[in-house]
Structure formats: structure tokens, C-alpha cells
N, C-alpha and C positions, 0 to 999 in steps of 0.2 A: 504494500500500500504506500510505503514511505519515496518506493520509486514513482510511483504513479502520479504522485504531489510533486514531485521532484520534474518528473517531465513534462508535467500539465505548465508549470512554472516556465519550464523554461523556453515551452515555445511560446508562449504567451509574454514572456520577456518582462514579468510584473513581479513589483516589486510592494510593501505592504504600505499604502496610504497614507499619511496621517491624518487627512479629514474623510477619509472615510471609501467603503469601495463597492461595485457591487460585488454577489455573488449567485450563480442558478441555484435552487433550490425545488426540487422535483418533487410534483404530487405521486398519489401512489393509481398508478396505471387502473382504469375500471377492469380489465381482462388479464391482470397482471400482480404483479409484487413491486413492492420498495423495497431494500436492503438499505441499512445507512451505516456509513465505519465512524470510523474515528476522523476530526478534523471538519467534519460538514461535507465528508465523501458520501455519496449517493448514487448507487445502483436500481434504474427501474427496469424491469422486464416485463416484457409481451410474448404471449407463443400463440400460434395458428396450427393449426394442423399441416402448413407447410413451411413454418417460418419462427423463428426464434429473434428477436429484437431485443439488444441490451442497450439502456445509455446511462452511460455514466457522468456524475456532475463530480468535477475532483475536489471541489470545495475550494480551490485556490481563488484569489482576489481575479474581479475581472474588471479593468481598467480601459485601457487603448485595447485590448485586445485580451479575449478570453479562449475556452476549450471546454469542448466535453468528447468525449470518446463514444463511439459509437462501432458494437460487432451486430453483426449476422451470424445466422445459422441456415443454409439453405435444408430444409427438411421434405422437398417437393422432390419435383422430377424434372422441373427446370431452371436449366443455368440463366443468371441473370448479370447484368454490370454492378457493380457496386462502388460509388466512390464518393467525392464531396457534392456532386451533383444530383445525387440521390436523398441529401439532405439539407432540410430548412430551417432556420432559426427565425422566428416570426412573433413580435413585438403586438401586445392590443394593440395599439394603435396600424398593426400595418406592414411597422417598420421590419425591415429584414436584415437582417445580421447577418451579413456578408462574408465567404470565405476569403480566407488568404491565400492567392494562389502558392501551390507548392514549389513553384521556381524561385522565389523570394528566399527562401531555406534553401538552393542550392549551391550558392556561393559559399555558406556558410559550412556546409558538408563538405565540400571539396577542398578549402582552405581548412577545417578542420582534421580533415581527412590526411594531411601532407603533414601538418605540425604530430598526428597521431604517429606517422611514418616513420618520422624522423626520429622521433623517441623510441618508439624501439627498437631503433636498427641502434642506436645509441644506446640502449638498453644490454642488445646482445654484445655488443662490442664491451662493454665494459665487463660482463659476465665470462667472456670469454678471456680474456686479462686478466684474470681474479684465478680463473680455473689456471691458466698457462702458469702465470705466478708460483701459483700452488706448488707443481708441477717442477718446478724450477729450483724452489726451495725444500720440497721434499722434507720439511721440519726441522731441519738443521738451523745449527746461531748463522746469523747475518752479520759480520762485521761492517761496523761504518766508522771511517775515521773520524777517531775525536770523541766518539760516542761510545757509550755502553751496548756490547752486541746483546740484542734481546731474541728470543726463542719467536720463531713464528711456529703456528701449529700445523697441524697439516688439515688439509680443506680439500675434503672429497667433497663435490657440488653434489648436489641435492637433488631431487627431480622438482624442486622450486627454481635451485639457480641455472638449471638446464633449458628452461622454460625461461620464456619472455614474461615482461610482465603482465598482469593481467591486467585486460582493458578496460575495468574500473577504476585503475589506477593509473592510467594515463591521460594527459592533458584532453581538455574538451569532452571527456567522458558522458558527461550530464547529457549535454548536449547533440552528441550526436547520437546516442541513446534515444530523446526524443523526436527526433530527426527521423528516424529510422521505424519509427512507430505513424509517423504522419501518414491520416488516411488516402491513399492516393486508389484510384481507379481498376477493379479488377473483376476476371467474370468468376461469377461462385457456383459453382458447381453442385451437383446436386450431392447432400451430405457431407457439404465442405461449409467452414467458416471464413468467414474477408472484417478487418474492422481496423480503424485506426482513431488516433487524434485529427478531428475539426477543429482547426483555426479560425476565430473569426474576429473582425473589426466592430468594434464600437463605436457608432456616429458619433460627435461631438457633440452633436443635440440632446442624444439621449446621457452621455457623461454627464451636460450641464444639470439635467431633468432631477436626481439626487431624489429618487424616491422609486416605490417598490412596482416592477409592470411587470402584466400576467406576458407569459412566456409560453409558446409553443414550439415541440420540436419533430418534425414532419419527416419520418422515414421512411423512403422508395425502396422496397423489393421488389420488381416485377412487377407484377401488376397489382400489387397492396400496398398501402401507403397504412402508416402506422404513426399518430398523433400521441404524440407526449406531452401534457401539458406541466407549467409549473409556474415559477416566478423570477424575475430578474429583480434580487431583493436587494437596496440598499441597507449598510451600514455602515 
């Protein structure tokens, strides 16, 4: 769950208010469930006899720009598309809460993507120097002019220091992490699942507005559209 806040974050690039922000806050589906976690995360579900609908509200602040996660389950016998244009973000009043198209994020993937590269090639290079060392020294004293020769130990690598590091632990991590999850366009196949992060903009109209509007969120399988209603709550 703690990633799921973490990536909702960070493609929404928000950061916590001081006077105040909105947040979705999802009713419980008439043909479905609510789940709610920790933090003001919220899972609603829908099921059809040929369709499985999840959307998730991650609870993170939504400012310039917010996110709710939406999967599928195709449970039919036909393949359908499924991507950002399959879903609607739609304001009482009207208003539509516009995607962010996915090109936007990929500059930011590919320049992530090279600084990720470069560390761990920098990564194995130095692991590899550590091992050779080892290797070199064999546990024997090191003399150094001038100096007290100290004992090095001996360093048989690990099946950690043989391994790169792991990619949680490399620069832009968070990031391309939610990157990688962004919902983008795919056909779902029958008894297959498709689902990603929705991106979307905040008008400046409705930032200035600073009060609570009912919220609907309109999901396209095929030829079923599936209605989520809730609230775009300020606090």
C-alpha cells in the first residue's frame, strides 16, 4: 500500500498544501463493495457477469494534478481496448478532468532510465574491484610506508555483492516505478486483466472553487460503461 501512495505521488508531482487540498473520496458502488486502507486509500468494485471493475482512490492530495488507478478483468469472450480513453473523470457541474497524455512522462523515463544505467554499471565496476582486491590480498598484512600494516580479511563476495544492486535502491527508483505503472492502451483479452495509473489535470477554476463536488468516474469495457460515483472533497 505504502508503494501505491508513493507512486500515486509521484506522478501527480504533489506535494502537501498548507491551505488546504482536494482529495477523491469514493461512494460504495450500488452492485459492488468499498474497501478503504489506511491513509484515505479506497478500493470500489463492480462485477458483471462478464466484467470485473476496480478503482482505486490512493488518498494522496490532489492539487495541479491528481490519480486514481483503474484495472479490469475481462470475464466474457470478448477482447476489448482498454486505456485512458476508456475512462472519464466528470465534475457536477460538467466539468471533465482531463488526462495527461503519456508522452509528457517520457522524457522523464528515458533520462531516468540512463542516470539508472549509469549507476549500475558503476555499481558492478566497483563490486568487481572489491572482489579483485580481495583476491589480491588473499588476507595477508599490507604494508604501507610510514604506516602500521593492518590485516585485511578475506572477502569471499556474497550472492549480494555478485548481484547488482537492487532497483529500489537506485537513483529515480520512485519514479520510474510509477512511470511504469501509467495506464496506457491495451486489448484485454478474454480472462486476462489490463489496468494502470490515470493522470489527470485540475482546471484552475475548479482549484480556485475550494469546496466539496460530487464526482463521477465512467468506465468503458466494451460495450459496458460502469459509473463510479463519489466526491472531489476539499480540505
Amino acid at each position: 500500500m505504502n508503494r501505491l501512495l508513493t507512486a500515486a505521488a509521484a506522478l501527480a508531482m504533489a506535494s502537501p498544501a498548507l491551505a488546504g487540498s482536494y482529495r477523491i473520496v469514493l461512494d460504495r458502488p450500488a452492485n459492488g463493495r468499498l474497501i478503504a486502507g489506511h491513509a484515505g486509500l479506497q478500493a470500489a468494485d463492480e462485477r458483471t457477469p462478464t466484467m470485473f471493475v476496480r478503482v482505486i482512490a490512493p488518498g494522496n492530495p490532489v492539487e495541479q494534478r491528481g490519480t486514481v488507478r483503474v484495472m479490469v478483468m475481462n470475464l466474457g469472450d470478448r477482447t476489448f481496448t482498454f486505456g485512458p480513453d476508456q475512462v472519464t473523470l466528470r465534475l457536477g457541474d460538467g466539468t471533465v478532468l482531463k488526462p495527461v497524455p503519456v508522452d509528457q512522462y517520457e522524457k522523464r523515463r528515458v533520462v531516468a532510465e540512463d542516470v539508472q544505467n549509469r549507476a549500475r554499471t558503476l555499481d558492478m565496476r566497483n563490486r568487481a574491484n572489491l572482489s579483485a582486491l580481495a583476491g589480491q590480498t588473499g588476507g595477508a598484512s599490507v604494508p604501507v610506508a610510514g604506516v602500521q600494516t593492518m590485516s585485511t580479511p578475506d572477502v569471499a563476495p556474497t550472492s549480494g555483492q555478485e548481484s547488482t544492486s537492487e532497483d529500489s535502491q537506485l537513483p529515480h527508483a520512485e519514479v520510474l516505478n510509477a512511470i511504469y505503472q501509467l495506464l496506457v492502451p491495451l486489448d484485454v483479452e478474454p480472462q486476462h486483466a489490463w489496468g494502470g495509473y490515470y493522470v489527470f489535470d485540475v482546471p484552475k477554476d475548479v482549484q480556485r472553487r475550494k469546496v466539496d463536488q460530487p464526482l463521477s468516474i465512467i468506465v468503458r469495457t466494451g460495450s459496458e460503461d460502469h459509473v463510479f460515483s463519489g466526491i472531489l472533497r476539499w480540505k
